[in-house]
C-alpha angles and dihedrals in degrees: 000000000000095000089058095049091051113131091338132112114250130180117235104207127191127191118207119190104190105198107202111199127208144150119232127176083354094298129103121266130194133180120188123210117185135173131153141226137234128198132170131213135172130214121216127238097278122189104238084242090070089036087061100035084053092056099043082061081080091221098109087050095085095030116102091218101043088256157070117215101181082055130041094318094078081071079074097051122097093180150341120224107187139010101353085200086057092071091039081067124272123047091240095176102049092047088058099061092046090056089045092048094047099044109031103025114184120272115247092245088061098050086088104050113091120293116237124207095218136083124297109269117269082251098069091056090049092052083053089054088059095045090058086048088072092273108143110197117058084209099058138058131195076261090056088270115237095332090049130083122332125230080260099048100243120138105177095098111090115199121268084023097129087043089052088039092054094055097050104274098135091029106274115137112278122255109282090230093164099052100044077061095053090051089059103040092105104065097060092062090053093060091051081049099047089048100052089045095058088048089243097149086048084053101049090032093068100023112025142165089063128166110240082241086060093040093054090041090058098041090047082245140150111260092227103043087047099053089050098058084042094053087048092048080055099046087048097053091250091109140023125217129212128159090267091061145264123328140174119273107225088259098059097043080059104037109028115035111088105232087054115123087226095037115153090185089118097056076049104058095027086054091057105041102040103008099053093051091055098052084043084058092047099117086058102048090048082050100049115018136280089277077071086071099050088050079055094058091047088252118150127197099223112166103345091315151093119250134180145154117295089243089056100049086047091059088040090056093039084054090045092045101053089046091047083050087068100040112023087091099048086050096057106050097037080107143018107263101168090118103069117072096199135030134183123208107204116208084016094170104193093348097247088146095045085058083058110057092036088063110047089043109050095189096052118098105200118200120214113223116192153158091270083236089068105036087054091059090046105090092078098066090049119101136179129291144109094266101060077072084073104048125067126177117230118188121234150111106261088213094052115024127065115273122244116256113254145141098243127018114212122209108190113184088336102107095067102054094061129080110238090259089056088037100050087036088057089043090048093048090051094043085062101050092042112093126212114294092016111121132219117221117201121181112184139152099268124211113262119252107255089253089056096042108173133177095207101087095044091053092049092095146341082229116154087248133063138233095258127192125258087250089056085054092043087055093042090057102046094051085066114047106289129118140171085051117196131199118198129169101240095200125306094307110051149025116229115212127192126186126177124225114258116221098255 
């Protein structure tokens, strides 16, 4: 048996049957409850020497499983995942909190105060005790229990009072619920940040279901602290648990891990390591204006124009890259686009939505422009395909250098970085290089209609710019040379807007 269990993981199971005895109608009554226990636990790579000195000890010879745990066998023990008493023996914990489930079940005032992990309070088993006395009523005591008579004799205080008083019953204000939501809500992107960081969701994609045991092993990681950010991962939809382990919910297969086609692993990433700093410098930049976020990101203006660290740019076109892949396609059939022949995407980034409209309209050669920084960096997001044949990425700074030639010019999340000097400065210049009858396609985040409010565009970045409405764009078209102006929903996240070059 030993031999067998050497260096390798084993589950320890338990299986509890609770008879509970009445009478009933003087008969006699019984209602069984039963549930089991599992724990793991993993033996070390033991020489067969102390594997024989270990059993000539005689302790193992008695012992169902070949060892004692709570003696010398726990020599033998790498580690316990689980209820260590559960392999001693009995699941004591976990038969404390049945009885306490089957015989002083929760009022219905407490199901909504916090939930501990840990055993019932002393206090529950010595109300049982009272029950089984002859007492009745789990709630009360011969004292009056825990709605009767205080230590100081005052009785004023109902049960579940504080609770009532809280939301609003004896005219306090209620709970702010949603607010003290709002206060945490950080900490739950952190913990999105931190897992896709560590590659968790890689890990569990290609060899889930893991033990937290296994999954630290395997990150170089602390158990504990691993099994936390996996319980909250649970607890925030990202992960599912079974008693074989921790796996990936579907979302997070397709979203998370970072070889999806849909993988969202580099907003993310870029969110962590560049996004967070900007809204921890918040106060600053309120203070002292929005340049203050881009110093936070370790962007420089040189020239007219942004600069920043080739890592940087990297995570800034990863980021840019996993959120194309979701609307690039919406993008590029929110209208029908089959009458121009050429198109150039300015400020194009991989080229995800180039591959797009190359490849819904089969005559149409789209042309890439780009910071040559990034247009340098670019090659390793490309992939095969006919219509590559058909993109081609040319370098340049869209506010200094002359625009490529093309039927329609395409802005895709541009127009909102930029302060309205830079902004009308970029739609003049396009409006100069468009010729009559050429069209200008624009996709942003637009800002939300007042019934439907929402906080999110506004979050989305302490950019110079600002989310604006379809009218706005529409506006904003029209002022320089475009008419027949057109507003379509690309999807949940942006408005496409086309506008068709008027004859000057």
């Amino acid at each position: 048996m030993l031999s067998r269990l050497n260096g390798k993981e084993h589950s320890v199971f338990t299986g509890v049957a609770i008879v509970h005895c009445c009478s009933k109608d003087g008969r006699l009554d019984t209602e069984v409850s039963e549930f089991y226990e599992e724990t793991t636990v993993k033996f070390s790579e033991l020489s067969e020497e102390l594997l024989w000195e270990y059993i000539n000890s005689g302790e193992p010879m008695d012992k169902a499983g070949g060892y004692g745990i709570q003696a010398q066998g726990g020599m033998l023990v790498e580690y316990v995942h689980g209820d260590f008493l559960n392999v001693v023996g009995f699941p004591l914990n976990h038969f404390c909190k049945e009885l306490a489930r089957l015989y002083y079940p929760p009022r219905p005032e407490d199901l909504h105060r916090v939930r501990h992990a840990s055993i019932p309070a002393v206090d529950t088993f010595e109300n049982l005790s009272d029950m089984e006395a002859g007492g009745s009523d789990p709630g009360q005591s011969a004292e009056g229990g825990r709605g009767g008579q205080q230590a100081d004799g005052d009785r004023s205080q109902a049960p579940g009072a504080p609770d009532a008083a809280l939301n609003g019953a004896d005219g306090r204000p209620p709970l702010p619920a949603g607010l003290l939501e709002l206060m945490d809500g950080f900490k739950a992107s952190k913990v999105l940040f931190t897992a896709c960081k560590l590659k968790l969701f890689d890990m569990l994609k290609d060899q889930g279901p893991l033990k937290a045991v296994d999954i630290a092993r395997k990150l170089n990681a602390c158990a504990g602290g691993t099994e936390w950010l996996l319980d909250v991962c649970v607890a925030l939809g990202l992960l599912e648990k079974t008693h074989r382990g921790y796996s990936n919910t579907e979302v997070a297969t397709l979203h998370l891990a970072s070889d999806g086609e849909h993988s969202l692993q580099g907003l993310a990433e870029y969110n962590d390591a560049h996004v967070w700093g900007v809204f921890t410098r918040l106060g600053p930049a309120v203070q002292e204006g929005a340049d203050q976020t881009r110093g936070a990101l370790g962007v420089m203006e040189e020239e007219g124009h942004l600069s920043q660290s080739r890592e940087m740019t990297l995570q800034f076109m990863r980021a840019m890259h996993s959120l194309s892949k979701l609307t690039a396609h919406h993008v590029a059939t929110a209208f029908d686009l089959s009458r121009f022949t050429s198109a150039c995407d300015l400020g194009g980034c991989t080229g995800i939505l180039a591959r797009e409209l190359a490849q819904e309209y089969p005559r149409l050669q789209v042309t890439v422009f780009d910071l040559p920084e990034v247009t340098e960096l670019s090659g390793g997001f490309q992939r095969g395909g006919r219509q590559t044949e058909r993109i081609r990425f040319v370098p340049g700074d869209f506010f200094k250098d002359n625009l490529p030639e093309a039927d329609l010019y395409v802005l895709s999340r541009i127009l909102q970085d930029w302060p309205d000097d830079k902004l009308h400065k970029l739609l003049s210049r396009i409006s100069s290089s468009c010729k009559p009858g050429g069209g200008l396609l624009v996709a942003e985040a637009a800002a939300e209609e007042k019934e439907r409010a929402s906080r999110r565009p506004r979050l989305r970045a302490l950019s110079a710019g600002q989310p604006r409405s379809p009218d706005e764009h529409r506006w904003l078209l029209q002022r320089h040379g475009f008419q027949d102006v057109r507003v379509a929903r690309a999807g949940d996240l942006l408005h496409v807007v086309l506008g068709t070059r008027a004859v000057p």
